[in-house]
C-alpha positions as CSV (number, residue, x, y, z in Angstrom):
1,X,112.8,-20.6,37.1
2,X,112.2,-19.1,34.2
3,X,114.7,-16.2,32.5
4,X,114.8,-13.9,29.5
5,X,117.8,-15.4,27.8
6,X,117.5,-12.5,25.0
7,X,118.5,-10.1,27.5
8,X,122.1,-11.9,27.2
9,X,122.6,-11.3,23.7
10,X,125.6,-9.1,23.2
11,X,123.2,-7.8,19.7
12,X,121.2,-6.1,22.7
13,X,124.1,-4.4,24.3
14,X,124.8,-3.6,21.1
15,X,121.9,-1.9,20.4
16,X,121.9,-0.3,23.4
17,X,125.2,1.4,22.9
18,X,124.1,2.6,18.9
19,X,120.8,4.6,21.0
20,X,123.2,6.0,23.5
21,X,125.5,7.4,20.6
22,X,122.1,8.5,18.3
23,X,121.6,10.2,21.5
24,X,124.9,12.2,21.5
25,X,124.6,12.5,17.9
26,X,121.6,14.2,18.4
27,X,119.6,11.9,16.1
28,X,117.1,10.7,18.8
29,X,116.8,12.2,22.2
30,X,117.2,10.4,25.5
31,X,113.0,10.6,26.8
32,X,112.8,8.6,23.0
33,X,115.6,6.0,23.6
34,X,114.1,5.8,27.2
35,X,110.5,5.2,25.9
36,X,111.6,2.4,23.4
37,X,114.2,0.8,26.6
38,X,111.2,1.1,28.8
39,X,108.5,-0.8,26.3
40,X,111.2,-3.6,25.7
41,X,111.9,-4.3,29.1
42,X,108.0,-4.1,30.2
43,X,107.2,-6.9,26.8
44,X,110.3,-9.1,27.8
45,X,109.4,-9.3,31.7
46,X,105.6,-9.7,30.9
47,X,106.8,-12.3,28.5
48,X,108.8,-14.5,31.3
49,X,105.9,-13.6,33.7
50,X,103.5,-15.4,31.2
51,X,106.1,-18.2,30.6
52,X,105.9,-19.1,34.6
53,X,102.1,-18.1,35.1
54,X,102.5,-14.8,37.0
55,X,99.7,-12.8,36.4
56,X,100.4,-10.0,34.1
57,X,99.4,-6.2,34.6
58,X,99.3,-3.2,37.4
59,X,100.5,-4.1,40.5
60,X,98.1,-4.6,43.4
61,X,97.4,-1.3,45.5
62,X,97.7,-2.1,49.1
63,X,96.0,-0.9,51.9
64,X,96.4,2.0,54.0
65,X,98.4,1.1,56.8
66,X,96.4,1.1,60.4
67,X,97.4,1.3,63.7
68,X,99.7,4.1,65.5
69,X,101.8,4.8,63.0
70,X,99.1,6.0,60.6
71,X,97.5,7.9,63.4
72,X,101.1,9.9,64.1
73,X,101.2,10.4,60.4
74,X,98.0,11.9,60.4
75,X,99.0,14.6,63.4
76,X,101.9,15.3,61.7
77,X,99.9,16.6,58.6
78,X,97.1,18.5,61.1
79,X,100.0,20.1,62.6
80,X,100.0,18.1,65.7
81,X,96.4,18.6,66.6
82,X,94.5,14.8,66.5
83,X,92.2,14.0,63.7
84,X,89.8,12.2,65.5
């Protein structure tokens, strides 16, 4: 099993902490700092992904689901009146 052993260096946490005080600074803002926390965490996951052979990218969309469950659902947004 593979793991991203760069998310255990305490330079990260680190870095972390200086974006947290730009932040209250008011050198960056927080939907910046997220943005840049969000593209790391995406590259390092994709990385260890690659490193075991998961395939890489969007994740599957899976079907509707069938049966009565979906049909209640269905009532519930005609107002209680059947679809069918």
């Amino acid at each position: 099993r593979q793991s991203a052993k760069e998310l255990l260096n305490p330079t990260l946490t680190a870095s972390w902490e200086k974006g947290l005080l730009m932040i209250q600074n008011q050198e960056t803002t927080a939907e910046v700092f997220t943005e840049k926390l969000t593209q790391y965490i995406t590259r390092t996951i994709d990385k260890v992904k690659r490193e075991e052979g998961t395939p890489v990218g969007p994740k599957p969309v899976s079907p509707k689901p069938v049966g009565p469950k979906s049909n209640e659902t269905k009532r519930k947004k005609n107002g209680g009146r059947s679809s069918g």
